[in-house]
PAVEX-849994 format. One line per field, with one value per residue: x, y, z of N, C-alpha, C in turn. Coordinates in steps of 0.2 Angstrom, whole numbers. Layout:
N
n_east: c(X; ...)
n_north: c(Y; ...)
n_up: c(Z; ...)
ca_east: c(X; ...)
ca_north: c(Y; ...)
ca_up: c(Z; ...)
c_east: c(X; ...)
c_north: c(Y; ...)
c_up: c(Z; ...)
END
This chain:
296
n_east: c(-135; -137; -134; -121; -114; -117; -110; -97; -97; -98; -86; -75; -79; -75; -62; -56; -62; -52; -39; -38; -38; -27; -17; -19; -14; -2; 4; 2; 9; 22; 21; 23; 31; 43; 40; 39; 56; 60; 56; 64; 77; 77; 74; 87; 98; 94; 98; 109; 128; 127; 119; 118; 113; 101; 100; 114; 121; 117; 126; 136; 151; 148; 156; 161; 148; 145; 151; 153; 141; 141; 150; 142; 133; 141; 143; 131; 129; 137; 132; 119; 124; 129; 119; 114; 125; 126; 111; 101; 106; 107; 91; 89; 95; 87; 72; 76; 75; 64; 59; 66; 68; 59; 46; 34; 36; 30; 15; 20; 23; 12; 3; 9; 5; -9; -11; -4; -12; -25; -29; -25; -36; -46; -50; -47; -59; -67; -70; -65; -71; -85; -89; -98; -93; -88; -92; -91; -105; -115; -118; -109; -115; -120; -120; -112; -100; -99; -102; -90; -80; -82; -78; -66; -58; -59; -54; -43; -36; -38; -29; -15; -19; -16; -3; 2; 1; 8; 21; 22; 23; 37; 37; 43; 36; 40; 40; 40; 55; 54; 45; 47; 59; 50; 40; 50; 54; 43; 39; 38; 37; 29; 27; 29; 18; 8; 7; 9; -4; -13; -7; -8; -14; -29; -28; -20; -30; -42; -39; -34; -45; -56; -47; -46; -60; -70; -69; -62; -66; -79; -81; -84; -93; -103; -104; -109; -100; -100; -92; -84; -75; -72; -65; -52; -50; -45; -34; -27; -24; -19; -6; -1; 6; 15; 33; 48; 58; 51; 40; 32; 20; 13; 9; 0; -10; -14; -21; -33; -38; -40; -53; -60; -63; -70; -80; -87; -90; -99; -108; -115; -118; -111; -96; -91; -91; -81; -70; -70; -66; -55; -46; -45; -39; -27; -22; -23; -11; -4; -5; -1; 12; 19; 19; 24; 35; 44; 41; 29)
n_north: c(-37; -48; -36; -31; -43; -45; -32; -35; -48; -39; -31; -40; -46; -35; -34; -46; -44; -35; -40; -52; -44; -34; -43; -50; -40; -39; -51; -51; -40; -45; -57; -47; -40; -50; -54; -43; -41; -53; -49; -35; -41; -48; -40; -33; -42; -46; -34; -32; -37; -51; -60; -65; -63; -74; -76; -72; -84; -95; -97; -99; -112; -127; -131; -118; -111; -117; -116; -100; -101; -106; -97; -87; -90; -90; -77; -72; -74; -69; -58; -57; -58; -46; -36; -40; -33; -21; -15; -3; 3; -4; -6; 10; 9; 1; 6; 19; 13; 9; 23; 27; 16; 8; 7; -2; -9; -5; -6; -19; -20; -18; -27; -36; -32; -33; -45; -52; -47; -47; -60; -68; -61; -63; -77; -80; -72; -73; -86; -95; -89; -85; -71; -58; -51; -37; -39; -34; -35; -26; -15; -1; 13; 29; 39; 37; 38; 51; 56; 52; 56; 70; 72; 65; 75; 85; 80; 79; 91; 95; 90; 93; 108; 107; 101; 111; 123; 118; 116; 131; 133; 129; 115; 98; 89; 78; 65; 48; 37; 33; 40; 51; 49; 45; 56; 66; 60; 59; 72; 80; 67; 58; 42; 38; 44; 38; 24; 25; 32; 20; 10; 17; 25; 19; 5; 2; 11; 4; -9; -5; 0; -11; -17; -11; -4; -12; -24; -26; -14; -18; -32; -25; -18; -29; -35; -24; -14; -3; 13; 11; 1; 10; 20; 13; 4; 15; 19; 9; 9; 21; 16; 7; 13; 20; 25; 24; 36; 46; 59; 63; 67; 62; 46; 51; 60; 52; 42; 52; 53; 41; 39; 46; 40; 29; 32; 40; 27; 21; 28; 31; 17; 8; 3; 9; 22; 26; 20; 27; 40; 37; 34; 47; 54; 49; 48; 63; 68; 60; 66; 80; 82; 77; 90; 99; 90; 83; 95; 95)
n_up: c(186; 175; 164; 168; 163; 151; 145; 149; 143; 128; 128; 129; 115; 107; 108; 105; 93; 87; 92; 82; 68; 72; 71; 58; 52; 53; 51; 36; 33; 35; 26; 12; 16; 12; 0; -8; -5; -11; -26; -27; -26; -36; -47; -44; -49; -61; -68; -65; -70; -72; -78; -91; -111; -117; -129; -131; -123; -130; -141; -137; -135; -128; -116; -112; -110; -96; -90; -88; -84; -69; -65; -63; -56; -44; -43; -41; -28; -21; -22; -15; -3; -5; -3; 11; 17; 14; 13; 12; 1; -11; -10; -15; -25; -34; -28; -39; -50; -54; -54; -64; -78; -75; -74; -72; -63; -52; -52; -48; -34; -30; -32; -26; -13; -13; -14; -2; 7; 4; 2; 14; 24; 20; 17; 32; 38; 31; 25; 38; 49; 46; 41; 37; 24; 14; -4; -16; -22; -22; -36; -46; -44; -55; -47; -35; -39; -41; -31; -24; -29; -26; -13; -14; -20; -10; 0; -4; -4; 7; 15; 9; 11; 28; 27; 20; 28; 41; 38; 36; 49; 52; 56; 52; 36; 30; 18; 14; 9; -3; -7; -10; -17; -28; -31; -36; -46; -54; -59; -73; -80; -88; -92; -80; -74; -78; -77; -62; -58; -62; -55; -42; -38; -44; -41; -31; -20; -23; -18; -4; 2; 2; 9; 23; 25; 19; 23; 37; 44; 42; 49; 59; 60; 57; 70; 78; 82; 77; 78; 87; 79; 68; 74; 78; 66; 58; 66; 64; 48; 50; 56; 46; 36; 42; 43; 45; 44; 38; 40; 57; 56; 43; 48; 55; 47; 40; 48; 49; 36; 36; 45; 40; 28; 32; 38; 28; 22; 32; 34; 18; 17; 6; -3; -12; -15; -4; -12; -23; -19; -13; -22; -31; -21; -22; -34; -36; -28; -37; -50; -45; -40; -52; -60; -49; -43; -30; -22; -17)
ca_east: c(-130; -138; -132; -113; -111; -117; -104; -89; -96; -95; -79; -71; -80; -73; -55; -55; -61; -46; -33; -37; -35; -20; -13; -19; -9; 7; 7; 1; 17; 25; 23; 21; 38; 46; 38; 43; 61; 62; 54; 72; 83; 76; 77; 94; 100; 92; 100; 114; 129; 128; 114; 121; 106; 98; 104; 123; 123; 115; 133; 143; 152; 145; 160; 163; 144; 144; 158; 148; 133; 144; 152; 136; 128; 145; 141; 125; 129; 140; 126; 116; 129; 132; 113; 113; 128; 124; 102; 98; 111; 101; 85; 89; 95; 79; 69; 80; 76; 57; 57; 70; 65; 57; 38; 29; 36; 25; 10; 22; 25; 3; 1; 10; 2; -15; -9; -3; -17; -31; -30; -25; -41; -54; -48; -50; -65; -75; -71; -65; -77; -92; -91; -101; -88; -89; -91; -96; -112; -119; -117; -108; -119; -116; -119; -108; -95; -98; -100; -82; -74; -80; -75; -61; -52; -62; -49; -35; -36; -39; -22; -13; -19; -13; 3; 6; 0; 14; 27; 23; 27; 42; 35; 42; 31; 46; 37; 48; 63; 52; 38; 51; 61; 44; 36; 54; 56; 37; 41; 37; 38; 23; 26; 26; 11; 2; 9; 9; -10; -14; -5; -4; -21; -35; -28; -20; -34; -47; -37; -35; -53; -57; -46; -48; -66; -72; -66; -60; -73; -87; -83; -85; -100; -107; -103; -111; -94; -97; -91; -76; -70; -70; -59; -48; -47; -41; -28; -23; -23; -13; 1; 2; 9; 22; 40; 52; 61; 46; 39; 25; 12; 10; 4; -5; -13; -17; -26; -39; -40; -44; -58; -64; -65; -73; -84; -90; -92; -105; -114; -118; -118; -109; -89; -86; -90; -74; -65; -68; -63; -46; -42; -47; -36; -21; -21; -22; -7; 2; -3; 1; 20; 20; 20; 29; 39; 43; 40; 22)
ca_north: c(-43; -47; -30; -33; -50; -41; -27; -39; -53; -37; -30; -46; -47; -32; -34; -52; -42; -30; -45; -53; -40; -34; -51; -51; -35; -42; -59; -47; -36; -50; -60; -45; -39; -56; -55; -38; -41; -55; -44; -32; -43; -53; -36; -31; -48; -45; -28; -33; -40; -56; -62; -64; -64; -81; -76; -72; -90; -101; -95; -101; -120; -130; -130; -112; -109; -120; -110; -95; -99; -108; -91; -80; -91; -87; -69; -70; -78; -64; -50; -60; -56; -39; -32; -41; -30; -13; -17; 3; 5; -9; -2; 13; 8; -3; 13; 23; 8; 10; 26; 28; 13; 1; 11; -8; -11; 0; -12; -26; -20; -16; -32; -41; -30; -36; -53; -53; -42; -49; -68; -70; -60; -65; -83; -81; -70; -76; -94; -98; -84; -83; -65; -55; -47; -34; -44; -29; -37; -20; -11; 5; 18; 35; 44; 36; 40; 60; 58; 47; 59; 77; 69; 64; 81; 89; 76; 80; 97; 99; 88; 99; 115; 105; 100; 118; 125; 114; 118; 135; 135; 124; 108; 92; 87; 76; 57; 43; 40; 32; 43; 58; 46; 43; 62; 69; 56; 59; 79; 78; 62; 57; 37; 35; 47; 36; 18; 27; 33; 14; 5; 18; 29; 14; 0; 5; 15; -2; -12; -3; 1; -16; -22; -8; -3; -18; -31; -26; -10; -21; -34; -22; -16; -36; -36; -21; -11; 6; 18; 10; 1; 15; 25; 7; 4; 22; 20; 4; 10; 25; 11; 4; 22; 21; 25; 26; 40; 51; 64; 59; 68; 55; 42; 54; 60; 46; 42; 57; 52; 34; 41; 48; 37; 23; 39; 38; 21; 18; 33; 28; 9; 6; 4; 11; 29; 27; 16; 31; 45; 35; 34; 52; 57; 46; 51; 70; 70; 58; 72; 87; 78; 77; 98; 102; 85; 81; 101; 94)
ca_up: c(185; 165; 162; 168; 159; 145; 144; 149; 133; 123; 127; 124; 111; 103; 111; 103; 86; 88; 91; 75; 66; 70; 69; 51; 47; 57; 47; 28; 31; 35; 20; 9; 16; 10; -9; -10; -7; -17; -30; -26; -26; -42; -50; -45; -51; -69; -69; -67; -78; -69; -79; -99; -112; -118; -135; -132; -122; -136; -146; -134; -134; -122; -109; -111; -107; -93; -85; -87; -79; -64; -62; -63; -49; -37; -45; -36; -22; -16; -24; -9; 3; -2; -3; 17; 21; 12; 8; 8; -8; -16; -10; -18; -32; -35; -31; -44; -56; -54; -57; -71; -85; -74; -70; -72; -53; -47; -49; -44; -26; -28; -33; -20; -7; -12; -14; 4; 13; 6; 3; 20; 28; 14; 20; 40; 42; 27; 26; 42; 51; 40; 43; 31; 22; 8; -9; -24; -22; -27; -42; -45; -48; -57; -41; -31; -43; -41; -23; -22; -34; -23; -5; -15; -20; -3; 6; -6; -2; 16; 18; 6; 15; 32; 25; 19; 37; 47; 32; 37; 55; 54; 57; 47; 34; 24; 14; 16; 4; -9; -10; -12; -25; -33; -33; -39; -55; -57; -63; -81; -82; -92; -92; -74; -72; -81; -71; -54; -58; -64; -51; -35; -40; -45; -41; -23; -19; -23; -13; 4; 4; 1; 16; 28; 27; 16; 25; 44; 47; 41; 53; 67; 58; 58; 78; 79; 85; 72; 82; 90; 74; 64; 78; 79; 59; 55; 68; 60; 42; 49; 57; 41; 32; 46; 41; 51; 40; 36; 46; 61; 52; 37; 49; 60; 43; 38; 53; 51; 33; 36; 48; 36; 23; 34; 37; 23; 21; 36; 30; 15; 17; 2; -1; -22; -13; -3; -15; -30; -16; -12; -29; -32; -14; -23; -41; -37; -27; -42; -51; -41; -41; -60; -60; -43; -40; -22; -18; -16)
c_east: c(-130; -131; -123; -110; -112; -112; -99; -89; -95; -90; -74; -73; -75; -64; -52; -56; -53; -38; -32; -34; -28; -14; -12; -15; -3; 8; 6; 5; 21; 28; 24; 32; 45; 46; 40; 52; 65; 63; 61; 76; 82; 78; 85; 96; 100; 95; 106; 120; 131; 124; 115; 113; 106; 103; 113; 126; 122; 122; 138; 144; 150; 150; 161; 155; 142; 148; 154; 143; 137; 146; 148; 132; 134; 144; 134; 125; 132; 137; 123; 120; 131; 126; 112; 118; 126; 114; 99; 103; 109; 96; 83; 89; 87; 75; 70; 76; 68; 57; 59; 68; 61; 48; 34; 30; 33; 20; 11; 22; 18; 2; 2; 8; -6; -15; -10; -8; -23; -35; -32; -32; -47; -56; -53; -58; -71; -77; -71; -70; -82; -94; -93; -98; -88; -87; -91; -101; -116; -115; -115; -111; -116; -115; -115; -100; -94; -97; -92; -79; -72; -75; -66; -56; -54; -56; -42; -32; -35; -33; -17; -13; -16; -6; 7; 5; 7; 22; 28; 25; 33; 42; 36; 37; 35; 42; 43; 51; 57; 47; 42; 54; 55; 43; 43; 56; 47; 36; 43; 39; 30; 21; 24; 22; 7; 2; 9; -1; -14; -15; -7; -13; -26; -31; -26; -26; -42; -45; -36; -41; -56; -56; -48; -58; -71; -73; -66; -65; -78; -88; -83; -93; -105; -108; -107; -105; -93; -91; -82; -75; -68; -64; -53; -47; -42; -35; -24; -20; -16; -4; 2; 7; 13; 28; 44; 56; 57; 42; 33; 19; 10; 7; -2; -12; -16; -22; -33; -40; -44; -51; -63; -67; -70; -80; -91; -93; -99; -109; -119; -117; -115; -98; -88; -87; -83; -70; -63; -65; -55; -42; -42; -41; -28; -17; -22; -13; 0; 3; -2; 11; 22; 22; 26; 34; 38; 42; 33; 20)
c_north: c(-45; -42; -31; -37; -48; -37; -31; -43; -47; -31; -33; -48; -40; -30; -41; -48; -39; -34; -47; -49; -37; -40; -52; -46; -36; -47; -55; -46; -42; -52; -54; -41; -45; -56; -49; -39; -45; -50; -39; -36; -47; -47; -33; -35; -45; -38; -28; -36; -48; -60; -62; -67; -72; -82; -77; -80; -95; -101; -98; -109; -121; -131; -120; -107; -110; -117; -104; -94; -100; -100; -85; -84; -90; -80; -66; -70; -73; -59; -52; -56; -48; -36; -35; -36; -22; -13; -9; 5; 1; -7; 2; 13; 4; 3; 18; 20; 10; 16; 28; 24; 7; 3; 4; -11; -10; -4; -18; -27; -20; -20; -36; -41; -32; -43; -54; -50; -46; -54; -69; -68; -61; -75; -83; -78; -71; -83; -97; -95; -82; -76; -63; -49; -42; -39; -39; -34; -31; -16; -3; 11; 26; 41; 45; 38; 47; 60; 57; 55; 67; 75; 68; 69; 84; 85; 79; 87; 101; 97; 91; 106; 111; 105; 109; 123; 125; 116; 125; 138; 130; 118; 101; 88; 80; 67; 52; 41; 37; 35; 48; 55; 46; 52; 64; 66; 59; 67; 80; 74; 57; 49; 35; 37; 41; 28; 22; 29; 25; 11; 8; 20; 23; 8; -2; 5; 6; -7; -12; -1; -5; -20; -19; -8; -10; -25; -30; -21; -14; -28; -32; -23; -23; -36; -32; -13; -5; 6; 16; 6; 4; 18; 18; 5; 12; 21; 15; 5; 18; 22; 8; 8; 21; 20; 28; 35; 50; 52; 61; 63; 65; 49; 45; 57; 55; 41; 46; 53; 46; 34; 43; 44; 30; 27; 38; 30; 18; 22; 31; 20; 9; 7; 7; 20; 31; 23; 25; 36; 43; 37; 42; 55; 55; 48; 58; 71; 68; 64; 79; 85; 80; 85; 101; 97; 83; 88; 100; 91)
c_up: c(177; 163; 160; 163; 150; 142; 144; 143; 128; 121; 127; 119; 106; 104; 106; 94; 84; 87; 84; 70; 66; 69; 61; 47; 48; 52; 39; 29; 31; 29; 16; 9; 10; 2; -10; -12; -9; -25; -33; -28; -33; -48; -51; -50; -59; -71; -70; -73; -77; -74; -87; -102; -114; -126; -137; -129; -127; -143; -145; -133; -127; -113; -108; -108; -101; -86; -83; -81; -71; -60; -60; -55; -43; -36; -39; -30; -16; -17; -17; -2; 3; 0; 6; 21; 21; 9; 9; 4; -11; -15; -15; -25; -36; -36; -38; -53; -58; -56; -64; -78; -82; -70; -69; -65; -47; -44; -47; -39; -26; -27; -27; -12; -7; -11; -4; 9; 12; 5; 11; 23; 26; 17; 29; 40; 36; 26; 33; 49; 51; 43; 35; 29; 17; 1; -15; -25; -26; -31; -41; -50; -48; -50; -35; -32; -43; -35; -22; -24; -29; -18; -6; -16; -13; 2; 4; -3; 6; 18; 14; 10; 24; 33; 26; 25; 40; 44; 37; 45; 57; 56; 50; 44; 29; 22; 15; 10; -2; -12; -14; -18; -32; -37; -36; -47; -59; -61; -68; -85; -84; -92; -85; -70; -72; -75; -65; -53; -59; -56; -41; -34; -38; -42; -32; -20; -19; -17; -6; 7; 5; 8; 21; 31; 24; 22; 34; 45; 47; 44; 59; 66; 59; 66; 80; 83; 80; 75; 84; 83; 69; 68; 76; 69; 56; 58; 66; 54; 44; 52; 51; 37; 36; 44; 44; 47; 38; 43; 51; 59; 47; 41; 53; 55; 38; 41; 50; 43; 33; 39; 44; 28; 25; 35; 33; 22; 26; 36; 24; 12; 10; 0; -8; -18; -9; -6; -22; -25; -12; -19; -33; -27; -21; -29; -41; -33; -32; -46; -51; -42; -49; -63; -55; -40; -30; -18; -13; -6)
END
């Protein structure tokens, strides 16, 4: 009888774990969708010729300035209107813009995906939760850093040799539009190595290990739920990768990979092993791109 009431409190207990969490990544896209596409449209906008500079306006008589600006804010009004009828011809162009002279955007989409992932769940499960959540409490030592970095091309590589497998029997392996925009501009292109390795590499790469395994595996791990929230976070981190455009092997491999990085992580109790082996996965394929473009 114990027995029963025991199994049913800890599979509601770990069903209730499970709901949160995904609540947490539905309400993060969410906003993160939102500040992104301000983000888009802030940039179109500037890009535009809607947008006259500060300098040319201080020349101008005060009626004749006045006019201007009235006329740029109907200007916008209808840029609004048109990126809601046609918004993958703005997307693109946006993408175009990031890869062509605008590489600093890179870390602005990072940016706002850390903003939005990991307030919101630093918030619920450590203040409102008091779950014991990854902190960098401990120090990153050299070892950790050679381990991170093998596991890290040993991953790059088996998804590589993967890729090039499924290629080989006709099986879609195609990235979604902006990865392909990205890896094609990224073909000796030297400036947005370096911002793509920055922002996508280390900075990326800190952040999803942070939310996934940091943050979400390690309040399995406080419940005592290893086992099942590793299977249950991998599969999460691989819905997140999901794009409707790109092949089903990107989130299904993103899957195994996230298995493997949580893997790691409750092997050897520490998360800078799977933070330097992301960034180590992320930054070889920047630089595989850099050489073969989107052939990669």
């Amino acid at each position: 009888m114990e027995e029963n009431q025991l199994s049913a409190s800890g599979g509601k207990s770990l069903f209730k774990i499970s709901l949160v969490h995904l609540a947490l990544i539905l309400l993060s896209s969410f906003l993160a969708s939102i500040f992104s596409s301000l983000l888009l449209f802030s940039y179109i906008v500037s890009d535009s010729k809607y947008i006259p500079s500060a300098s040319h306006l201080e020349t101008l008589p005060p009626k004749e300035k006045a006019a201007i600006l009235k006329q740029n804010q109907e200007n916008i009004k209808q840029l609004g209107v048109d990126f809601q009828k046609e918004p993958q011809k703005y997307i693109e162009k946006y993408y175009d813009g990031i890869v062509k002279h605008a590489n600093w955007l890179l870390f602005g989409q990072s940016f706002i995906w850390a903003v939005c992932f990991l307030l919101p769940a630093y918030y619920l499960l450590k203040r409102k939760m008091q779950i014991n959540i990854e902190s960098f409490s401990e120090s990153m030592q050299w070892q950790n850093v050679y381990l991170g970095i093998l596991y890290g091309l040993a991953i790059f590589f088996a998804s590589y040799m993967f890729l090039s497998f499924a290629k080989s029997i006709d099986v879609p392996t195609q990235a979604n539009n902006f990865q392909k925009i990205l890896f094609d501009g990224l073909k000796g292109n030297a400036s947005l190595l370096l911002w793509g390795i920055y922002a996508v590499g280390l900075f990326t790469g800190i952040v999803e290990e942070l939310f996934f395994r940091g943050y979400l595996l390690r309040h399995f791990w406080e419940e005592g739920w290893e086992k099942e929230g590793l299977l249950l976070t991998s599969l999460l981190f691989g819905m997140v990768h999901f794009a409707g455009e790109a092949s089903f092997l990107v989130p299904t491999l993103m899957v195994a990979i996230g298995y493997t990085l949580g893997y790691l992580y409750l092997k050897y109790r520490t998360i800078w092993i799977p933070i330097v082996a992301h960034s180590i996965y992320n930054s070889s394929g920047l630089l595989f791109a850099y050489f073969k473009g989107s052939e990669f």
